[in-house]
Every structure is written in structure tokens, then in C-alpha cells.
PDB file of N, CA, C and O in Angstrom:
ATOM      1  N   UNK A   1      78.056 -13.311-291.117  1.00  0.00           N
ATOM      2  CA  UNK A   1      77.846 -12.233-292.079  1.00  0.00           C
ATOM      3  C   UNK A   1      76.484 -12.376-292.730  1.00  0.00           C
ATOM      4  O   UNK A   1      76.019 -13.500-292.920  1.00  0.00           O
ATOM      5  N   UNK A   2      75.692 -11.050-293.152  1.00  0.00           N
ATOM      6  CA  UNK A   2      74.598 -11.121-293.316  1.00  0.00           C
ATOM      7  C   UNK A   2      74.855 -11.478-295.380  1.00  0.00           C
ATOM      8  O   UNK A   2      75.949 -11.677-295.909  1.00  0.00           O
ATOM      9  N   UNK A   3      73.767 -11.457-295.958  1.00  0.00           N
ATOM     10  CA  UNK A   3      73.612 -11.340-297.649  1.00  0.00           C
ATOM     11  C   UNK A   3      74.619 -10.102-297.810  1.00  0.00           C
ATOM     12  O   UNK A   3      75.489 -10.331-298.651  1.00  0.00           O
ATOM     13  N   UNK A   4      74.725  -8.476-297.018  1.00  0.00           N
ATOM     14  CA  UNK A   4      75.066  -7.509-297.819  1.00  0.00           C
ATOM     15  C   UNK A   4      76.856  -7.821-297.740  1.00  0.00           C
ATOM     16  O   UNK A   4      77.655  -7.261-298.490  1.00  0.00           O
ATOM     17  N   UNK A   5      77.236  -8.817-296.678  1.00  0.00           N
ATOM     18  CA  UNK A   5      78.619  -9.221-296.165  1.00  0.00           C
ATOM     19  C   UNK A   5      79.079  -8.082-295.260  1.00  0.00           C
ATOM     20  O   UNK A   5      80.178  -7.530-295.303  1.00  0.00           O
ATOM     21  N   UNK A   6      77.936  -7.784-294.330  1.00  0.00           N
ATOM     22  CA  UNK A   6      78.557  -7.431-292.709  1.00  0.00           C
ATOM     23  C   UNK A   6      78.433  -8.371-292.015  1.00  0.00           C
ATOM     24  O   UNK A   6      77.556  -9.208-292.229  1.00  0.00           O
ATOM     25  N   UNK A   7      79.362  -8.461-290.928  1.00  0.00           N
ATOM     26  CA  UNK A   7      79.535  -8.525-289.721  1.00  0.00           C
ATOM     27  C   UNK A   7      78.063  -7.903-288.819  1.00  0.00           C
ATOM     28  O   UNK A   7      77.824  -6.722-288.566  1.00  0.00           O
ATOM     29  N   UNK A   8      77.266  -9.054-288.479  1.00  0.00           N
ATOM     30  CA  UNK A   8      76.123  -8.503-287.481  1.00  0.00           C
ATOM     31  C   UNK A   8      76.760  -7.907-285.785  1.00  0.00           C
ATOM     32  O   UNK A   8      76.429  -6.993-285.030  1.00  0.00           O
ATOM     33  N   UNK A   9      77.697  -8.870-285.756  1.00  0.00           N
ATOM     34  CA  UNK A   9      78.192  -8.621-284.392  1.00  0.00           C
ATOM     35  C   UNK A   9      79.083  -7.119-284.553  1.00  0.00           C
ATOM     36  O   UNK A   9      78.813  -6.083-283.946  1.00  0.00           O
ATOM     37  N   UNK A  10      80.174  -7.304-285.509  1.00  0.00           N
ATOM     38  CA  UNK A  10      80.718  -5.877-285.338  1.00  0.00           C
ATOM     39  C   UNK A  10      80.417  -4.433-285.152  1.00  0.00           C
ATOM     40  O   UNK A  10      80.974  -3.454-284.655  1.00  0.00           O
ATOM     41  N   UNK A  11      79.052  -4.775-285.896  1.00  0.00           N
ATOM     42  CA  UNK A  11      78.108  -3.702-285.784  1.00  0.00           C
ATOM     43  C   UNK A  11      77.134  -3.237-284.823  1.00  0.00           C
ATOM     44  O   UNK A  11      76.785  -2.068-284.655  1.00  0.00           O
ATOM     45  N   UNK A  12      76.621  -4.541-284.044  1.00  0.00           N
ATOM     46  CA  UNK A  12      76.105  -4.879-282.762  1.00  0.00           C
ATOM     47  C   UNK A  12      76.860  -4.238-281.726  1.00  0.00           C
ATOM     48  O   UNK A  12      76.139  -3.621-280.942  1.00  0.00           O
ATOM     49  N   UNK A  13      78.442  -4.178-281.406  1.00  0.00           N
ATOM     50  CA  UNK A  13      79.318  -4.068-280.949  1.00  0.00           C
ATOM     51  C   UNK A  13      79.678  -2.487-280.713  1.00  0.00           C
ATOM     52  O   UNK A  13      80.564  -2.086-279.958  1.00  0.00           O
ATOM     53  N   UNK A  14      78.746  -1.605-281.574  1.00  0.00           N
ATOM     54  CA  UNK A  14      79.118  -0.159-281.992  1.00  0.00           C
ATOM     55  C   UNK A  14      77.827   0.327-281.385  1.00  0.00           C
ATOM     56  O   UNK A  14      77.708   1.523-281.651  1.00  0.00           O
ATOM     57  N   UNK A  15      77.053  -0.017-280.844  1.00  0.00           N
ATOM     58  CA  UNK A  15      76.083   0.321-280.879  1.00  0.00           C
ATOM     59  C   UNK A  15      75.829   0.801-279.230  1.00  0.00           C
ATOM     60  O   UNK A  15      76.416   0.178-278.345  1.00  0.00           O
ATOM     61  N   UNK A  16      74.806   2.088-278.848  1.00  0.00           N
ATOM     62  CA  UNK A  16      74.700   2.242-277.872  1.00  0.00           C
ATOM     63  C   UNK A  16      74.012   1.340-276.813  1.00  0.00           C
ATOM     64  O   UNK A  16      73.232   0.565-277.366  1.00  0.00           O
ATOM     65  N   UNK A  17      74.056   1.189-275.407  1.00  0.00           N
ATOM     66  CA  UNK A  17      73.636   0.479-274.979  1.00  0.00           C
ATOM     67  C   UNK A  17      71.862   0.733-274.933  1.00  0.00           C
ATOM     68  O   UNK A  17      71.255  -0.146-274.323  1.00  0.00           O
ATOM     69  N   UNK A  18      71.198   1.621-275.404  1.00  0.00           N
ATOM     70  CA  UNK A  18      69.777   1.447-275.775  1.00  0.00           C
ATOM     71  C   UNK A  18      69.600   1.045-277.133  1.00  0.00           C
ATOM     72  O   UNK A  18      68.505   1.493-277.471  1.00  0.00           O
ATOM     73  N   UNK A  19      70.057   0.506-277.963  1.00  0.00           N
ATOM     74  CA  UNK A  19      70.215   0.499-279.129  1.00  0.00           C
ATOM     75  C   UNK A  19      70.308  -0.969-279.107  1.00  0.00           C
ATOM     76  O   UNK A  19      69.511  -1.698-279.697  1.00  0.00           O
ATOM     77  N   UNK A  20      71.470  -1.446-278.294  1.00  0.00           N
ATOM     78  CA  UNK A  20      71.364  -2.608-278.004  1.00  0.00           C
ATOM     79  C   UNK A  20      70.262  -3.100-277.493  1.00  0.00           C
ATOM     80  O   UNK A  20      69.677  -3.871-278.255  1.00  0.00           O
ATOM     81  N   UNK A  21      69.805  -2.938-276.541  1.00  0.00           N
ATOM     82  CA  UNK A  21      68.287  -3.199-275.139  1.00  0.00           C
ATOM     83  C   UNK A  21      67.820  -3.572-276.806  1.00  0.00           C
ATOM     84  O   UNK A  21      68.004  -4.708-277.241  1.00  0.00           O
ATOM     85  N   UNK A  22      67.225  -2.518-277.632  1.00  0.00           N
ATOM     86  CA  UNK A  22      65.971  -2.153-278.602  1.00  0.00           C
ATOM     87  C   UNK A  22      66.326  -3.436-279.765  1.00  0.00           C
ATOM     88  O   UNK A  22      65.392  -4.185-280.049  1.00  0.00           O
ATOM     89  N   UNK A  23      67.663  -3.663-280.412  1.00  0.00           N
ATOM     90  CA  UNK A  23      68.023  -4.641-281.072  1.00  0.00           C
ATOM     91  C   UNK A  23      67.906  -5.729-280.124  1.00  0.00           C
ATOM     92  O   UNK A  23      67.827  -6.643-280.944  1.00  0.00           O
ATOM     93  N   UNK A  24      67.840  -6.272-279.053  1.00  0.00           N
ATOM     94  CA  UNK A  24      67.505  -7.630-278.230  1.00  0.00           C
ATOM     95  C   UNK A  24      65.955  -8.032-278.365  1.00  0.00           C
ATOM     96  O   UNK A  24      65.461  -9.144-278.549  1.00  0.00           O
ATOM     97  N   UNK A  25      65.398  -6.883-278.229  1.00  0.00           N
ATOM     98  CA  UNK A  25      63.922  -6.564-277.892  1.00  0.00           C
ATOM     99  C   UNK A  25      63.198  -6.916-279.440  1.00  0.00           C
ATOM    100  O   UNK A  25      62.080  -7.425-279.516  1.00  0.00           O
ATOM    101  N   UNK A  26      63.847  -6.636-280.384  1.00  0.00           N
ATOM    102  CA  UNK A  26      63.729  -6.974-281.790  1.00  0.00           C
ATOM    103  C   UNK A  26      64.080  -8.182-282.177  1.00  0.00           C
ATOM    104  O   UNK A  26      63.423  -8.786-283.025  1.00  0.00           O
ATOM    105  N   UNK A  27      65.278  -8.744-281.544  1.00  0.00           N
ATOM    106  CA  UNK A  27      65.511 -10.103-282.077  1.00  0.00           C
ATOM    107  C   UNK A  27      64.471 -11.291-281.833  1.00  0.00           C
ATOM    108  O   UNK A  27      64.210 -12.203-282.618  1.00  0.00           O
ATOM    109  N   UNK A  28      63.842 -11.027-280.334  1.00  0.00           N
ATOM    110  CA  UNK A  28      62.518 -11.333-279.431  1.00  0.00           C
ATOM    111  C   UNK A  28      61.869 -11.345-280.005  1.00  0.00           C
ATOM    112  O   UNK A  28      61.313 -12.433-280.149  1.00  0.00           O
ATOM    113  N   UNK A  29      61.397 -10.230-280.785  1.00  0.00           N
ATOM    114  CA  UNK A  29      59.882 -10.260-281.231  1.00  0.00           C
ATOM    115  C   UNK A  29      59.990 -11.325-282.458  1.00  0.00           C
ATOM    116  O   UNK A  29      59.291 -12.338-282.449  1.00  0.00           O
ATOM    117  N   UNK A  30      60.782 -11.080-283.376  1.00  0.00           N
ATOM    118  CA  UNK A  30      60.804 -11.640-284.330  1.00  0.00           C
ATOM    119  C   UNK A  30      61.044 -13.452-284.713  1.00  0.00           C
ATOM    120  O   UNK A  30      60.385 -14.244-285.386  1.00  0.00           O
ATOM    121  N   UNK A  31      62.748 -13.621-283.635  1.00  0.00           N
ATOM    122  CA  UNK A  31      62.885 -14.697-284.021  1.00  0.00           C
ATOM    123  C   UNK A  31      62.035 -15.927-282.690  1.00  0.00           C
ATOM    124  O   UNK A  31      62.021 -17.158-282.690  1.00  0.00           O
ATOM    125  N   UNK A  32      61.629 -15.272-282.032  1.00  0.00           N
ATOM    126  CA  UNK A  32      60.952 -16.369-281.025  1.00  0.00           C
ATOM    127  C   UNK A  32      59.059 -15.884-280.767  1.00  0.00           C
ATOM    128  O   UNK A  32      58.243 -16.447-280.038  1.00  0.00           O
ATOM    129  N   UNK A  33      58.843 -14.575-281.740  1.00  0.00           N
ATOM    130  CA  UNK A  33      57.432 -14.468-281.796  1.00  0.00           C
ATOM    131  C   UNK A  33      56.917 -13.744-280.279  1.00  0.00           C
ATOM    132  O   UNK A  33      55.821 -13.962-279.761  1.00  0.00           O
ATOM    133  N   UNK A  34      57.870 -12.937-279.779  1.00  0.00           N
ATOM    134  CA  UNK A  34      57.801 -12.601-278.256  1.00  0.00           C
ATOM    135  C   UNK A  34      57.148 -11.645-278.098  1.00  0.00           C
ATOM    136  O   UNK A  34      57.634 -10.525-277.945  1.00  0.00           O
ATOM    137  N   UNK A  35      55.414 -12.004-278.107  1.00  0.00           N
ATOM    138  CA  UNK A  35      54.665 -10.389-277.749  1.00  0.00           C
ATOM    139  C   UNK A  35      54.796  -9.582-276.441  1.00  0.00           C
ATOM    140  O   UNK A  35      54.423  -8.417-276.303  1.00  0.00           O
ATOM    141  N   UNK A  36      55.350 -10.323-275.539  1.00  0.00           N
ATOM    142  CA  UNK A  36      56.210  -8.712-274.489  1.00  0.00           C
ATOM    143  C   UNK A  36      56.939  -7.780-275.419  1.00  0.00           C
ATOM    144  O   UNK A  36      56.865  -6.554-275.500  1.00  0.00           O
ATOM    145  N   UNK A  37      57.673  -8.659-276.113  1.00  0.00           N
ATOM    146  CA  UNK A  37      59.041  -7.802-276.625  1.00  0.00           C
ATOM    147  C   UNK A  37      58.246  -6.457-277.734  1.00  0.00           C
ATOM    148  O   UNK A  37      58.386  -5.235-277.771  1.00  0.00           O
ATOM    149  N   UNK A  38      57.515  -7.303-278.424  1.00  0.00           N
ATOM    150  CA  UNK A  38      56.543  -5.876-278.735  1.00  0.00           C
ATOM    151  C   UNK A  38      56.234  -5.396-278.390  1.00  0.00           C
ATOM    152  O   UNK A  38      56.463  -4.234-278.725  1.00  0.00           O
ATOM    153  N   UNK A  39      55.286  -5.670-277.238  1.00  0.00           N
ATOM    154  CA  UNK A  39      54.657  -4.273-276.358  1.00  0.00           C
ATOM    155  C   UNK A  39      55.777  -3.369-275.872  1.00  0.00           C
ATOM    156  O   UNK A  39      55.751  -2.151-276.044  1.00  0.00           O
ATOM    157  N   UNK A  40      56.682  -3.963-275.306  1.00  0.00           N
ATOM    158  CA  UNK A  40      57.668  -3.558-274.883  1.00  0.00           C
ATOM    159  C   UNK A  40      58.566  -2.070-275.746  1.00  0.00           C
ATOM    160  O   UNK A  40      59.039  -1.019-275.313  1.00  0.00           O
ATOM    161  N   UNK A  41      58.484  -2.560-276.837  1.00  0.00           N
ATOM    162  CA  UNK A  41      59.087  -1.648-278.363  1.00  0.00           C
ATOM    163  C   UNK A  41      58.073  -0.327-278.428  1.00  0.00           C
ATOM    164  O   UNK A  41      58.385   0.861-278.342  1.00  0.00           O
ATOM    165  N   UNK A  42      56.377  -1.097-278.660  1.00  0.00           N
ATOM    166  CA  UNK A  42      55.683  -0.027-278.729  1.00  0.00           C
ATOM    167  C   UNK A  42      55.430   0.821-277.420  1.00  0.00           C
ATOM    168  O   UNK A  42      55.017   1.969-277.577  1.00  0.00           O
ATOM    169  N   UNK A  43      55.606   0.433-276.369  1.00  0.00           N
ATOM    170  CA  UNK A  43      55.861   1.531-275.127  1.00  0.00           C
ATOM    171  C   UNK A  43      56.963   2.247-275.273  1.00  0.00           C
ATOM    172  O   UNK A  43      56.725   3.445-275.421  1.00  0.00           O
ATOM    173  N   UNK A  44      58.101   1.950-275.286  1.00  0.00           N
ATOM    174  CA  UNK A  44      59.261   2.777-275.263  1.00  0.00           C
ATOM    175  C   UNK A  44      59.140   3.582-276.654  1.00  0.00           C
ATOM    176  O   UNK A  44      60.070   4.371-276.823  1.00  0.00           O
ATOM    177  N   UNK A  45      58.103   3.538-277.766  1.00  0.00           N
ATOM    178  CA  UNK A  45      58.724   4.475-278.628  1.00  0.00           C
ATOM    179  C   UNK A  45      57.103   5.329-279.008  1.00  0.00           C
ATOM    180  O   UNK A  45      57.103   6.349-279.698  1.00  0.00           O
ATOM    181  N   UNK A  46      55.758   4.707-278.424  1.00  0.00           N
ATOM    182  CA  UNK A  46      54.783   5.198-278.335  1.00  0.00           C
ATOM    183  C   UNK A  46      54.956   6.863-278.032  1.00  0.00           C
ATOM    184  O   UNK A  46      54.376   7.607-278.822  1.00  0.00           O
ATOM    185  N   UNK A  47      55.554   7.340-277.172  1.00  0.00           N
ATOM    186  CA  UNK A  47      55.082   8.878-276.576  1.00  0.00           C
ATOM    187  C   UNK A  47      55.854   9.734-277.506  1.00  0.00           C
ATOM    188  O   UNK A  47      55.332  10.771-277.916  1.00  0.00           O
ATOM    189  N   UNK A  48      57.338   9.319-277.967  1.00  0.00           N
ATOM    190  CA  UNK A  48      58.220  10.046-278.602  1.00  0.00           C
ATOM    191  C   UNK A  48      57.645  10.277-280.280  1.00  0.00           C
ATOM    192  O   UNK A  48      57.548  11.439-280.674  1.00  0.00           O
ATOM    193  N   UNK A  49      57.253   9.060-281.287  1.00  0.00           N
ATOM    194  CA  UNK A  49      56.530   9.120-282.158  1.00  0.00           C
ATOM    195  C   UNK A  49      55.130   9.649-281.871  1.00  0.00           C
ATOM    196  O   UNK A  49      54.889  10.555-282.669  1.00  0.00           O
ATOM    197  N   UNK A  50      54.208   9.452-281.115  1.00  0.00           N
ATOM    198  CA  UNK A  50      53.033  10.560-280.729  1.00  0.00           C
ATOM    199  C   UNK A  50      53.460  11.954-280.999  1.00  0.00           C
ATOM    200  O   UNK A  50      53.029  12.707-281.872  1.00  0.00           O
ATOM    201  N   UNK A  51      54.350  12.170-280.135  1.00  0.00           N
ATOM    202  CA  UNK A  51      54.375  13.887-280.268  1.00  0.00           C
ATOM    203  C   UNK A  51      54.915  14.608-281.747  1.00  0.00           C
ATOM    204  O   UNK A  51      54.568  15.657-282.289  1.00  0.00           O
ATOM    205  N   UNK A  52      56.077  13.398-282.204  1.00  0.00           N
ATOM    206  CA  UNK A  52      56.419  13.910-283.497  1.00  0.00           C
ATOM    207  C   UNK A  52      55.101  14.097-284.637  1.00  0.00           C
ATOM    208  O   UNK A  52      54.912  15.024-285.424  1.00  0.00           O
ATOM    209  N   UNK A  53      54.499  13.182-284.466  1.00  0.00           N
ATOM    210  CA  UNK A  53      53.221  13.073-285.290  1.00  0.00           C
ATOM    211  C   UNK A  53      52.312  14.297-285.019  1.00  0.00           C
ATOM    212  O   UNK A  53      51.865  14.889-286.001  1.00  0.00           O
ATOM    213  N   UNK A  54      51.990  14.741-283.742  1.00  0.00           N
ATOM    214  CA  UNK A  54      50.829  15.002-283.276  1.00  0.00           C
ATOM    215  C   UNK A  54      52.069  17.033-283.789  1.00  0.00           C
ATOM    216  O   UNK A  54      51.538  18.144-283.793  1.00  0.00           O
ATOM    217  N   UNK A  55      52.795  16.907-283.941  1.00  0.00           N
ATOM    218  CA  UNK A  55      53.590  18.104-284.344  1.00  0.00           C
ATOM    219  C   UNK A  55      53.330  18.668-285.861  1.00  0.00           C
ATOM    220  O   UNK A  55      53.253  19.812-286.308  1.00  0.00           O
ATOM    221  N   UNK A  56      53.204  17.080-286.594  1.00  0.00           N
ATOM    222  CA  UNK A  56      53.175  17.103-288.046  1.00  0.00           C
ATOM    223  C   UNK A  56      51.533  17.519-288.329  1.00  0.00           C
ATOM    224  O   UNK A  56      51.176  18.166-289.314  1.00  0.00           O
ATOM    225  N   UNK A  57      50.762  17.097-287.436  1.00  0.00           N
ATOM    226  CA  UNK A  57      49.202  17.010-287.546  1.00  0.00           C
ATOM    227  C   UNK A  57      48.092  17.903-287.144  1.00  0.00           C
ATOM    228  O   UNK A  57      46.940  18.187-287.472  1.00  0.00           O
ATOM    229  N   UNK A  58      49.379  18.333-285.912  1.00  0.00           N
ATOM    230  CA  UNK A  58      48.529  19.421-285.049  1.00  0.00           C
ATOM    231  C   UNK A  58      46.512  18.896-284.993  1.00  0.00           C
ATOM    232  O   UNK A  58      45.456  19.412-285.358  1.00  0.00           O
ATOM    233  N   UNK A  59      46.941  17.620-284.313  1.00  0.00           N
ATOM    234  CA  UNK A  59      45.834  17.211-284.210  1.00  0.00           C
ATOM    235  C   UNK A  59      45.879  15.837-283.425  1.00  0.00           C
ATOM    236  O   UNK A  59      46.360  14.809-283.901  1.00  0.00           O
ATOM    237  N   UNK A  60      45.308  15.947-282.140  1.00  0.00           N
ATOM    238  CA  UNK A  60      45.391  14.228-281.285  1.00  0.00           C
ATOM    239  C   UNK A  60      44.687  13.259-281.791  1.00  0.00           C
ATOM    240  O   UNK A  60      44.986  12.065-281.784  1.00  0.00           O
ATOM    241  N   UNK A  61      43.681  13.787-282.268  1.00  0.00           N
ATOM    242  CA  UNK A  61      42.156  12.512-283.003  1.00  0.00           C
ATOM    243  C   UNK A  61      43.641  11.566-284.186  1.00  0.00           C
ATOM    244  O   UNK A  61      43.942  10.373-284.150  1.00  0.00           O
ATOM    245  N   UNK A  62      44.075  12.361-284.827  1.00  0.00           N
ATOM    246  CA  UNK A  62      44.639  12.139-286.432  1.00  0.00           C
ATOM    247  C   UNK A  62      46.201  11.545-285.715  1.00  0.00           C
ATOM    248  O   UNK A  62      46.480  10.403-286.082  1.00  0.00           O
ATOM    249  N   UNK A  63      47.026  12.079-284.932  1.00  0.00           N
ATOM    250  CA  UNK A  63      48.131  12.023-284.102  1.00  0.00           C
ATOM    251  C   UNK A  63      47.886  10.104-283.426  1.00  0.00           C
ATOM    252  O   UNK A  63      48.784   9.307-283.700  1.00  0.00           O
ATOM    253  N   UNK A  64      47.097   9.788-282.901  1.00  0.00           N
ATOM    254  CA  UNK A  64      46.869   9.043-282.637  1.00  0.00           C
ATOM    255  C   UNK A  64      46.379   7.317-283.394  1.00  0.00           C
ATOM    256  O   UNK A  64      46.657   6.183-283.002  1.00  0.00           O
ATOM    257  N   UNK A  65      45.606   7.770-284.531  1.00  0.00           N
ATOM    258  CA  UNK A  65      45.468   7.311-285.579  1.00  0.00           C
ATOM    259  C   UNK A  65      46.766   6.747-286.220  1.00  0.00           C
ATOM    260  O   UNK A  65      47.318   5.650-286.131  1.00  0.00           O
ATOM    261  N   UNK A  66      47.045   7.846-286.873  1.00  0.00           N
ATOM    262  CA  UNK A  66      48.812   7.671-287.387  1.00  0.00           C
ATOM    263  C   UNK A  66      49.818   6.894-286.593  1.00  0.00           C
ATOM    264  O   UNK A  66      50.664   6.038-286.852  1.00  0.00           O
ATOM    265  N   UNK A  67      49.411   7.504-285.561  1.00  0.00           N
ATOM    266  CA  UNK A  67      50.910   6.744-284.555  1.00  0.00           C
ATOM    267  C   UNK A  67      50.539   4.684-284.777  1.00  0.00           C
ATOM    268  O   UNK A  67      51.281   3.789-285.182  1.00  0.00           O
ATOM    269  N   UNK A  68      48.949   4.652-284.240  1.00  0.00           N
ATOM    270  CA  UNK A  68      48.466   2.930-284.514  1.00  0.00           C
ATOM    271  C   UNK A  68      49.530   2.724-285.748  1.00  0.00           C
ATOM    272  O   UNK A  68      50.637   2.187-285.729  1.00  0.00           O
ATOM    273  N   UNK A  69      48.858   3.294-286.754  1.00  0.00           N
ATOM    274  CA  UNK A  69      49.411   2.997-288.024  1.00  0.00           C
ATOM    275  C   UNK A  69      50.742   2.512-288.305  1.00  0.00           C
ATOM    276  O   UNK A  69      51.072   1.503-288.928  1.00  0.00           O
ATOM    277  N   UNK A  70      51.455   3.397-287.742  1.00  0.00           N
ATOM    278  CA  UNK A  70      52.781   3.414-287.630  1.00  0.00           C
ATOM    279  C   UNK A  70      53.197   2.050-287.276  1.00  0.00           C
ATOM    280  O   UNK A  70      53.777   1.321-288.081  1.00  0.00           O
ATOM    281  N   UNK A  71      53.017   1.836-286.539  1.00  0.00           N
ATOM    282  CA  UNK A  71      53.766   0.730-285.389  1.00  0.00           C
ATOM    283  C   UNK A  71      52.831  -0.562-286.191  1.00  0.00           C
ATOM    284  O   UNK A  71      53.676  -1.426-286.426  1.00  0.00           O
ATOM    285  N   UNK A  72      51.675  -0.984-286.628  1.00  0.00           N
ATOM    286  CA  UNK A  72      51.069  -1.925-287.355  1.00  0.00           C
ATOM    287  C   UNK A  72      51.756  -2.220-288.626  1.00  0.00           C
ATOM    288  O   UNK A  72      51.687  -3.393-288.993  1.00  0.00           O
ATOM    289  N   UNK A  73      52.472  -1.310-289.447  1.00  0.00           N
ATOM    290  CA  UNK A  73      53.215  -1.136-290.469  1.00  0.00           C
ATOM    291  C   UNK A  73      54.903  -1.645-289.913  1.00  0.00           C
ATOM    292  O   UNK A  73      55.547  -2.576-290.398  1.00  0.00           O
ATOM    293  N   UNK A  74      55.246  -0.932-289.026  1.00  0.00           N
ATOM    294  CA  UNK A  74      56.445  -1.131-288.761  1.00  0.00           C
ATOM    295  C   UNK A  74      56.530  -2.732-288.558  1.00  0.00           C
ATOM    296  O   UNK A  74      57.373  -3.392-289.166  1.00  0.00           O
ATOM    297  N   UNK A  75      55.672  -3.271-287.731  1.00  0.00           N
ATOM    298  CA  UNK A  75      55.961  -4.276-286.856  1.00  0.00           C
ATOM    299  C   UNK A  75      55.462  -5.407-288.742  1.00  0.00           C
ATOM    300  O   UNK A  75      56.377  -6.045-289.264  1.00  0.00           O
ATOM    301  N   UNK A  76      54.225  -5.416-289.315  1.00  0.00           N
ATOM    302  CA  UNK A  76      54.317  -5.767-290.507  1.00  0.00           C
ATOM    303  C   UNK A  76      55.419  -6.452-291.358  1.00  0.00           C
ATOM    304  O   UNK A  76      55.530  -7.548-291.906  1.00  0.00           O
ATOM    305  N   UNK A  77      56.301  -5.173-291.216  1.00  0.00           N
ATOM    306  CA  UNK A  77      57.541  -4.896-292.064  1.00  0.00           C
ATOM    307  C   UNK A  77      58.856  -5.989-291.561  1.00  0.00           C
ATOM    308  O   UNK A  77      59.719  -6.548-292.238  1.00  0.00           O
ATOM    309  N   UNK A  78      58.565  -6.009-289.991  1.00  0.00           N
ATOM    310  CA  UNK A  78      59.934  -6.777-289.460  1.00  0.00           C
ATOM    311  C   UNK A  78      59.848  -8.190-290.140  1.00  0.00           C
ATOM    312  O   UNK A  78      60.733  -9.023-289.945  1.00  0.00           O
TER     313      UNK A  78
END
């Protein structure tokens, strides 16, 4: 059980099997420092966040920018 008193596994357990892949791929990066597992994260979610951005921006120069951002922040954050 985590601090909030879940069950990591039960919840693990609910989860789709890309969800899972993406939570493995996360546990990687983090608890063993696994820069595949990052690249890995930022490929699979690079094109889908691009376009959302590049929707919000209506702009590739700025779309592109943002998206770096994104993922430098995210990955930061883990």
C-alpha cells in the first residue's frame, strides 16, 4: 500500500493492457534510471501530444516547442 492506503497492485490489475506496457515503461525509467524506457514513453506519446498542441497553437514552430516542454516537465516531475 502506497502513503494514500491503496493497493498499487489492485489498481495495476484494472488497468488496460497499454496502460500497463506505459506503467512498466515508467517504473523503468524511474526506479532503475532506464533511458530506453524514456525514449520509449516520449515516442509513443510524441505524435498524439504534437497534434493536440499544434490544435491549441495552430502553429508547428510553437507546437513543437511546447510539446519539448512538455515531456522535459513531465519527465522532471516523475
Amino acid at each position: 500500500m502506497d502513503a494514500a492506503g491503496t493497493d498499487k497492485q489492485v489498481v495495476i490489475d484494472h488497468l488496460s493492457d497499454k496502460a500497463k506496457y506505459d506503467f512498466g515503461l515508467i517504473t523503468r525509467a524511474l526506479d532503475k534510471h532506464d533511458q530506453a524506457a524514456f525514449a520509449e514513453l516520449m515516442e509513443r506519446y510524441r505524435e498524439p501530444i504534437y497534434y493536440m498542441l499544434l490544435k491549441m497553437v495552430n502553429s508547428q514552430d510553437d507546437a513543437e516547442d511546447l510539446m519539448i516542454e512538455t515531456f522535459g516537465k513531465a519527465f522532471r516531475r516523475l
